[in-house]
N, C-alpha and C positions, 0 to 999 in steps of 0.2 A: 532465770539464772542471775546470781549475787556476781558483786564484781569478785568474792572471795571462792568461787565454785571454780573446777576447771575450766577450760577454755574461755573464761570470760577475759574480754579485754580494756576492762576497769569500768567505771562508774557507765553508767544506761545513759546513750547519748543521745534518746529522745526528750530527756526531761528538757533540753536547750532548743530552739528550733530561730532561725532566722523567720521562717512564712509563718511563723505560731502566731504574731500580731495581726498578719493580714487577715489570716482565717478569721481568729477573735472579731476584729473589722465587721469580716464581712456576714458572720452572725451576729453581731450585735445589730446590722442596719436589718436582716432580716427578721429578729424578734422585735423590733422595730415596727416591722408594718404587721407582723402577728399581732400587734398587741392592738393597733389599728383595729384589727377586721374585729377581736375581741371585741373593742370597744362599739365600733358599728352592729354586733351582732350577728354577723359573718360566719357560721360554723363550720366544720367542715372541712376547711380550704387551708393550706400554707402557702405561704408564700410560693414554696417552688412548684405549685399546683398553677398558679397564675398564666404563665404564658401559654399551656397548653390547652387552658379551657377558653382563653382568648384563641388560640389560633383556629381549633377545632371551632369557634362560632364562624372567624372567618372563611377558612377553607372548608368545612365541611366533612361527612366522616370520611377516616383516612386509619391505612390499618395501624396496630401499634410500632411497626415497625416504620412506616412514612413520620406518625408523629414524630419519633425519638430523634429522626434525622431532622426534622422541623426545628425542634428544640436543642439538638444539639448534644444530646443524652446517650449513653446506651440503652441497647432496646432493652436489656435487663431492667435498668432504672426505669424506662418510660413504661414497662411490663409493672414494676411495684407500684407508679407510680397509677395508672390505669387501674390499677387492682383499689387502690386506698380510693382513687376515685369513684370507684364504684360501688365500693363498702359508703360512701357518704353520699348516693344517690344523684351523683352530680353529671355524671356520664353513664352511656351503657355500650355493652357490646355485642355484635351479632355477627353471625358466618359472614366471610369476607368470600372473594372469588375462588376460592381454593380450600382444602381441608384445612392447613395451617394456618389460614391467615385469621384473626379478627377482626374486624372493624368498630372501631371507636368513635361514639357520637355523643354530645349533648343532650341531658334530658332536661324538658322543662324547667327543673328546678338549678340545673348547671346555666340555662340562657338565660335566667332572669338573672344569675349574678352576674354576669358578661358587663352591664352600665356601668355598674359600681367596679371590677375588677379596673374594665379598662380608664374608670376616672382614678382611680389609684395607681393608677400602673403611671399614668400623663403626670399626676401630681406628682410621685417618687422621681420621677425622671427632673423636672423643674427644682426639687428641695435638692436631687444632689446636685445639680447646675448649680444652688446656689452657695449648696455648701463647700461645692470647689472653689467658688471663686472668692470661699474666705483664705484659699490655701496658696502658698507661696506661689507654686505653678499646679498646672490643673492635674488629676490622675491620668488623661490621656496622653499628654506630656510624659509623663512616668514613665508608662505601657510602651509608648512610639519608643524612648527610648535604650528599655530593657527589649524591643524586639527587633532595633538597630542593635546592639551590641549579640545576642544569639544570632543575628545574622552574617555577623562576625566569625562567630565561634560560637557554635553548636552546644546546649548545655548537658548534652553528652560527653562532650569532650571534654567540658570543663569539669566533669564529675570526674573519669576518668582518670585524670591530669591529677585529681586530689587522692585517688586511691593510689598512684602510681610514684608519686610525692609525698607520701604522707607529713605533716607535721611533727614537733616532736611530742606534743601530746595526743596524736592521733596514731595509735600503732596500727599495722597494717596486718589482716590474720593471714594463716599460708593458705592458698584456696589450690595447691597442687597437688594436697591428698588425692585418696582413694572418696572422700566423702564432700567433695568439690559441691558445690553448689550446681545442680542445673543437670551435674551426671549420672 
């Protein structure tokens, strides 16, 4: 939809994004160590493949469902993720305790990358240490406290709070139709 079609409510207010730098950030630190493994010779593997073929050397198999909570992930994501892993030979899976479960392991050729992953994982951790502390104050400083001020107020509320107040370049649509969102 044009901001010139009905119901639009003027120019696409994604082209603007406050988090749009962050993200940017924190892809570019990740093509960063992609270009790494590149250059080591590393196939295969992304960056967000790392922590879960570290983990799976340490704990051992675990179904895809234990990993994702491991990681941090939905089981969706660690399901695609286990999938691409296993399209590159690096894990495999087999009947778990149950009809639905699988279990995810290491093969051979996923343990031998395990030295190299976790000396890369130790060094990234040390370059941003020290590329924080070319920075004013550190990012965990940031983090602490953007998650003191939502502990304040909820960033629900503060969402809220902006559709319910809109600006005056931010018009508000009527969501009390018949074609309400959610109904």
């Amino acid at each position: 939809m044009t901001s010139s079609e009905p119901g639009s409510t003027g120019e696409d207010p994604t082209l603007e994004s406050a988090l749009k730098p962050l993200k940017q950030l924190l892809d570019g630190l990740n093509d960063e160590i992609a270009r790494l493994y590149a250059r080591e010779g590393v196939t295969g593997v992304r960056p967000r493949f790392t922590m879960a073929l570290i983990r799976l050397h340490h704990r051992g198999p675990m179904s895809v469902k234990a990993l994702a909570a491991e990681i941090d992930v939905t089981h969706s994501a660690m399901s695609q993720t286990v999938t691409a892993l296993r399209g590159e030979g690096l894990v495999e899976t087999a009947p778990g305790p149950d009809a639905r479960t699988r279990l995810v392991s290491l093969t051979g050729q996923g343990r031998d990358l395990v030295p190299f992953l976790e000396a890369e994982w130790r060094a990234t951790e040390r370059a941003f240490a020290g590329l924080q502390a070319e920075l004013s104050q550190p990012l965990q400083r940031w983090i602490d406290d953007m998650e003191t001020a939502l502990r304040r107020r909820a960033f629900l509320d503060r969402i809220t709070d902006e559709l319910d107040h809109p600006g005056p370049d931010s018009p508000r649509p009527d969501l009390s139709g018949p074609d309400r969102p959610g109904q």
